[in-house]
N, CA, C and O of each residue as an XYZ file, in Angstrom:
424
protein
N       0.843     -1.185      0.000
C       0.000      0.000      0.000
C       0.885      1.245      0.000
O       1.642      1.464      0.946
N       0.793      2.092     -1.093
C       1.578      3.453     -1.189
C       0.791      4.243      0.205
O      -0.358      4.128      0.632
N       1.843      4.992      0.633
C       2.007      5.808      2.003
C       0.383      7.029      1.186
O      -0.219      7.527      2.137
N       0.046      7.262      0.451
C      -0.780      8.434     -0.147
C      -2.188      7.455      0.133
O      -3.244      7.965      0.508
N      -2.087      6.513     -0.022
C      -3.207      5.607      0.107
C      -3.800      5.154      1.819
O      -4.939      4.921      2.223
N      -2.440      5.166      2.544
C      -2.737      4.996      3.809
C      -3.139      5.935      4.781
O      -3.727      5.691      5.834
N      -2.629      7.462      4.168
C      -3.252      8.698      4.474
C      -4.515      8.675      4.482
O      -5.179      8.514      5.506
N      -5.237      8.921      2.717
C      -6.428      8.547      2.929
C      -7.092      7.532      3.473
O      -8.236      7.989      3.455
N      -7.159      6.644      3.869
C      -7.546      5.786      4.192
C      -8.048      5.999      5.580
O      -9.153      5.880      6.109
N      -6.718      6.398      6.042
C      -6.817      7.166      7.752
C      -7.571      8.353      8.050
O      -7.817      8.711      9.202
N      -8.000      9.069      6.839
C      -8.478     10.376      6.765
C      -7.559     11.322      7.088
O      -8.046     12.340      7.581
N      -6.018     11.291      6.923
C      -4.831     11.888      7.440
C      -5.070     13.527      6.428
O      -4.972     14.430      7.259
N      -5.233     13.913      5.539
C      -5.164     14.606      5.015
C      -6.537     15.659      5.922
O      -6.334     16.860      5.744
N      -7.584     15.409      6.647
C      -8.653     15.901      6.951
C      -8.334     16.307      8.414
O      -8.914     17.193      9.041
N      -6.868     15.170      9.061
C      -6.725     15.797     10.172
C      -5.697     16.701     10.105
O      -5.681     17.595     10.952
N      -4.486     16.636      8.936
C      -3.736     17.529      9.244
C      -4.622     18.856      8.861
O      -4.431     19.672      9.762
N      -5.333     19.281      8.078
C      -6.083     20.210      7.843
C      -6.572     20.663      9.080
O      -6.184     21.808      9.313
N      -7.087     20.314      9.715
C      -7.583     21.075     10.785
C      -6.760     21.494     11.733
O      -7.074     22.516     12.343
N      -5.540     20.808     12.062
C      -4.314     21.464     12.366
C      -4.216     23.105     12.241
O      -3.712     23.802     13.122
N      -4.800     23.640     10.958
C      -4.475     24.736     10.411
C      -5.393     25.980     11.347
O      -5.160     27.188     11.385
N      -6.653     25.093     12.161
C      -7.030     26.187     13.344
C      -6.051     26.265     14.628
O      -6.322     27.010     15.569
N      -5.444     25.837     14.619
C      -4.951     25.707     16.105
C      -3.925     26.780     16.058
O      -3.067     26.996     15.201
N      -4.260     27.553     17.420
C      -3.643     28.890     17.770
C      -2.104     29.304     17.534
O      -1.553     30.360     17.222
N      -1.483     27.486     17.936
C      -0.034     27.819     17.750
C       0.295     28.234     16.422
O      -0.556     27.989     15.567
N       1.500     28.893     16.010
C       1.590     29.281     15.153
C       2.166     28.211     14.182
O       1.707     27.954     13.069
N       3.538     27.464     14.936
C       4.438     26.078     14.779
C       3.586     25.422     14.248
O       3.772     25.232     13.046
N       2.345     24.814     14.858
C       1.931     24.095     14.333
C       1.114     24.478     13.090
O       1.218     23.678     12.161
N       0.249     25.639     12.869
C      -0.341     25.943     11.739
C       0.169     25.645     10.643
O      -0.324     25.141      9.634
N       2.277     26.340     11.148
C       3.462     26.702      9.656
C       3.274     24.990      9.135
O       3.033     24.781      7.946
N       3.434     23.554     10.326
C       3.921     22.557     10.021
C       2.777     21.647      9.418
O       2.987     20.643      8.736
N       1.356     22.215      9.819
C       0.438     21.556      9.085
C       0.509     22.113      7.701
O       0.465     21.139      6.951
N       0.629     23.583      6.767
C       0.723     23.992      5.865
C       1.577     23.344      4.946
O       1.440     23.286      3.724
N       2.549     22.820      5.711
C       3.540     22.647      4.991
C       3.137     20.671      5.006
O       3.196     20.122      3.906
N       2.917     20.149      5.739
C       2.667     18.555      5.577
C       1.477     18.703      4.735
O       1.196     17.662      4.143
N       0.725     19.655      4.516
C      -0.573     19.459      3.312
C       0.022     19.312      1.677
O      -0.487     18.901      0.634
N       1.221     19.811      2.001
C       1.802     20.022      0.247
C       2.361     18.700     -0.603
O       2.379     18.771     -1.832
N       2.747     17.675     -0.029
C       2.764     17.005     -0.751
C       1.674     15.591     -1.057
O       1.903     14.648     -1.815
N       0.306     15.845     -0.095
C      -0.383     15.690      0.226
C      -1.429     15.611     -0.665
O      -2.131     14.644     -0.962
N      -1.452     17.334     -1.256
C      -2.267     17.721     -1.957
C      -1.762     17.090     -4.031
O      -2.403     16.517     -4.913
N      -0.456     17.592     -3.935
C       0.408     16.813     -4.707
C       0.079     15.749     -5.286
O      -0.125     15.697     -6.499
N      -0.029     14.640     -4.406
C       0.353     13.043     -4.517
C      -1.512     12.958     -4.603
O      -1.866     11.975     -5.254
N      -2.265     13.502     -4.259
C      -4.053     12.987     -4.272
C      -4.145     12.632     -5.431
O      -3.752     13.422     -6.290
N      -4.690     11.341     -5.833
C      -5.153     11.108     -7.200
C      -6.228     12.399     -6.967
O      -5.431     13.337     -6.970
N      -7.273     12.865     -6.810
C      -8.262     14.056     -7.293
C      -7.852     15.253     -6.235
O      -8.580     15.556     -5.289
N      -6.834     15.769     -6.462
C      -6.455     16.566     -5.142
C      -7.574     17.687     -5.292
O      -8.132     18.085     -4.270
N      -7.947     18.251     -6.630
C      -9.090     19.126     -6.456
C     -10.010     19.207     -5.205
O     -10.260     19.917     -4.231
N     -10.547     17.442     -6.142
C     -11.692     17.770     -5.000
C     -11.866     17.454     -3.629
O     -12.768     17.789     -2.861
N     -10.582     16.565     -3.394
C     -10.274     16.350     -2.135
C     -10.039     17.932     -1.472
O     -10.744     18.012     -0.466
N      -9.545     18.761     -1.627
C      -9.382     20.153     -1.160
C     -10.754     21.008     -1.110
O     -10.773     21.956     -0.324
N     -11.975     20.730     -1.937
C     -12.725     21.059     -1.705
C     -13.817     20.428     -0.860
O     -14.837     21.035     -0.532
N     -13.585     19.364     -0.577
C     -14.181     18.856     -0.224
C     -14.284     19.012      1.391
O     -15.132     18.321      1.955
N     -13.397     19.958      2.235
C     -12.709     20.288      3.414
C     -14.144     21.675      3.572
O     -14.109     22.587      2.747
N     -15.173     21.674      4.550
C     -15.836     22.911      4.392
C     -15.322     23.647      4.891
O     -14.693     23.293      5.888
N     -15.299     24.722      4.591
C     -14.289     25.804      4.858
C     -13.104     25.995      4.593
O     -12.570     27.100      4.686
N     -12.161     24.289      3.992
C     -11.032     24.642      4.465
C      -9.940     25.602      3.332
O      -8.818     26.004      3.639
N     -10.387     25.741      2.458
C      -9.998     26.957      1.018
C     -10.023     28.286      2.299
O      -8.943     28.835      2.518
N     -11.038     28.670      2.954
C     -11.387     29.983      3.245
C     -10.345     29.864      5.154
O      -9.785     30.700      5.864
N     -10.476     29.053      5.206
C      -9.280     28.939      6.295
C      -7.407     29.225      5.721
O      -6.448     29.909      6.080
N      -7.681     28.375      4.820
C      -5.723     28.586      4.575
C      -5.953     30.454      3.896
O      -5.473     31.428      4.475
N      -6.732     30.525      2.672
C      -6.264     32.085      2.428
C      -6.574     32.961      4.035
O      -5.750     33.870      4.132
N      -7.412     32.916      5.122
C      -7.206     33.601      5.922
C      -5.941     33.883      7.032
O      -5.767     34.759      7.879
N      -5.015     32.506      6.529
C      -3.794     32.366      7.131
C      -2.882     33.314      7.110
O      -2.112     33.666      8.004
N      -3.047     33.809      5.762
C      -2.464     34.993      4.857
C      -2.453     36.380      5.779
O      -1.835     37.422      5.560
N      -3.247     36.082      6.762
C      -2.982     37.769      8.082
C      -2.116     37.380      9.209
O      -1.957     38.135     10.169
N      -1.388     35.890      9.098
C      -0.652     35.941     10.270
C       0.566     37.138      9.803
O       0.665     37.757      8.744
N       1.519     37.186     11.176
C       2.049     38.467     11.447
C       3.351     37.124     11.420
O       4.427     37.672     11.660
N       3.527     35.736     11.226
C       4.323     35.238     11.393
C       4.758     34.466      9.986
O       4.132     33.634      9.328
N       6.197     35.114      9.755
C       6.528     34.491      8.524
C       6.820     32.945      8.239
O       6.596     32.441      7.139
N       7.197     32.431      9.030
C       7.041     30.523      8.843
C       5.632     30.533      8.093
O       5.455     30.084      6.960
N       4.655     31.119      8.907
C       3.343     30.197      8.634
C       2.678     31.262      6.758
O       2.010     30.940      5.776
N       3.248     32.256      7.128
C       3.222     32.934      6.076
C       3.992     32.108      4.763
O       3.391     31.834      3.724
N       5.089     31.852      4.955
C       5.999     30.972      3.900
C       5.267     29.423      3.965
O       5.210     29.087      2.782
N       4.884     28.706      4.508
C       4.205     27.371      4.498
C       2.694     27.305      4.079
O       2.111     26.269      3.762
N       1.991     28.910      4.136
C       0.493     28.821      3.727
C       0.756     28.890      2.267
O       0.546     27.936      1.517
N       1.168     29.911      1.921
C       1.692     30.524      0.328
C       2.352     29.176     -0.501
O       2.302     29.309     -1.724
N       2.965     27.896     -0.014
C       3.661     26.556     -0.420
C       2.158     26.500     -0.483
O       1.718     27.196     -1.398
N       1.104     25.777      0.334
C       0.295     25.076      0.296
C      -0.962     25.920     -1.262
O      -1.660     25.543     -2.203
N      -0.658     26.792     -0.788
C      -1.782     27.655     -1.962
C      -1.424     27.693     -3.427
O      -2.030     27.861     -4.485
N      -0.537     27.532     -3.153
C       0.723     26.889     -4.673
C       0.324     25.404     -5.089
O       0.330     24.982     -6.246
N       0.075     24.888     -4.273
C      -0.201     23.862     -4.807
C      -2.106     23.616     -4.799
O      -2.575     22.664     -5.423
N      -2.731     24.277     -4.276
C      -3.852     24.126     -4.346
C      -4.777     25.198     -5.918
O      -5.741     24.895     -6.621
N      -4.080     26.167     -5.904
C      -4.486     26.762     -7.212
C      -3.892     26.002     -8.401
O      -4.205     26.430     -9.512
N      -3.083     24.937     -8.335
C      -3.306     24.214     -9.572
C      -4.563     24.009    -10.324
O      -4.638     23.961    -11.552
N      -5.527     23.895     -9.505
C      -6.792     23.223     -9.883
C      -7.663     24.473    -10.254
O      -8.135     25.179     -9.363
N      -7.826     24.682    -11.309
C      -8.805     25.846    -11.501
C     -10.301     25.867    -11.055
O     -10.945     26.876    -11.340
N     -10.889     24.898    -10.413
C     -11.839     25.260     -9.534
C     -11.447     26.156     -7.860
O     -12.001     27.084     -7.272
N     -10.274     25.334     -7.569
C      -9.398     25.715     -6.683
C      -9.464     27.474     -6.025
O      -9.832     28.192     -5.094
N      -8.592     27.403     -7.740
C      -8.200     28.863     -8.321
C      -8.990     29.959     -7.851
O      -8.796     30.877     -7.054
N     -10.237     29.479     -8.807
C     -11.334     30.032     -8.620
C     -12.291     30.311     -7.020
O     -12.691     31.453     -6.793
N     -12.489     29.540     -6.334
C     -12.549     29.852     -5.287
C     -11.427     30.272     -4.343
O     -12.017     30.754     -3.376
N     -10.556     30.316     -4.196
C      -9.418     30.905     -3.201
C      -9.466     32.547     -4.018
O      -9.526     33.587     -3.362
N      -9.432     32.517     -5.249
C      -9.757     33.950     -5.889
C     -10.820     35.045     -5.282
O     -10.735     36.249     -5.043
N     -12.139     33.802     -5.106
C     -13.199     34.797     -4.245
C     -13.244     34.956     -3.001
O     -14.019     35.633     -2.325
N     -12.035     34.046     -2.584
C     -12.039     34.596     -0.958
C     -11.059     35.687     -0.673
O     -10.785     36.032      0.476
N     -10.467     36.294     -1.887
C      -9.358     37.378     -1.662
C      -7.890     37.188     -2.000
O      -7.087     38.120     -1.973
N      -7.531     35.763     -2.365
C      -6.117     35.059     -2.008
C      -4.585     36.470     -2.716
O      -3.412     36.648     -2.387
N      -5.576     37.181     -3.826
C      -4.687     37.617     -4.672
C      -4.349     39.155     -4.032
O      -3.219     39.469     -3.657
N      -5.380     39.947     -3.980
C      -4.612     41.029     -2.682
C      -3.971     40.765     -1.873
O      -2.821     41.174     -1.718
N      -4.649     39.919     -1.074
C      -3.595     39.574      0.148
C      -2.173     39.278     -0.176
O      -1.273     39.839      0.448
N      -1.868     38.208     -1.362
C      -0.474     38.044     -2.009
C       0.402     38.865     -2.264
O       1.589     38.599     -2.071
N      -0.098     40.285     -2.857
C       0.329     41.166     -3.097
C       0.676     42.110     -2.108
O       1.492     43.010     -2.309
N       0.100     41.936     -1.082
C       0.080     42.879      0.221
C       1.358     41.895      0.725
O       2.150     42.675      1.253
N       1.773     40.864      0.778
C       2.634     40.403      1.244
C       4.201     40.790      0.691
O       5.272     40.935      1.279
N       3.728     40.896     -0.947
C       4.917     41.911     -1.625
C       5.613     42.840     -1.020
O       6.774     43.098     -0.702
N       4.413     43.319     -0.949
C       5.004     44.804     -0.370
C       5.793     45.323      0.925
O       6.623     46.211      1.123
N       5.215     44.456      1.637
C       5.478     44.333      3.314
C       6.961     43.791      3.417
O       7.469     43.589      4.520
């Protein structure tokens, strides 16, 4: 059994996701960053990512931490989640692309 298969299986991808509420910051940066190859390796990573309620509108809100780890590990994960042009498209209407740009600048 490939390790991507035993994830799902476990629902591993649904718990590191929720990882991404938890106050610490460490852990937010390290769940962001264990979602990426995650999202990667999903045979339908689309809709596996959508399939998370809320969880599109959780990672772009990540985008206001004041902490650059989690800032550098959300922006990895959103990289790989706008592959998917449904994706795209919704992380688009939650703001993802100002905020990106606001990070430019800063």
């Amino acid at each position: 059994m490939e390790s991507m298969e035993i994830i799902d299986k476990l629902d591993g991808v649904r718990l590191i996701w929720s990882l991404l509420k938890n106050p610490d910051t460490l852990v937010q940066a390290n769940a962001a960053w264990a979602l990426c190859p995650c999202i990667q390796n999903a045979k339908d990573s689309g809709e596996m990512v959508r399939s998370f309620v809320g969880g599109l509108e959780l990672i772009v809100s990540l985008l206001r931490s004041e902490d650059i780890k989690v800032l550098a590990c959300v922006c990895a994960a959103i990289a790989k989640i706008a592959l998917d042009r449904e994706n795209l498209a919704v992380v688009t209407d939650h703001g993802v692309v100002p905020m990106l740009a606001q990070l430019v600048i800063t």
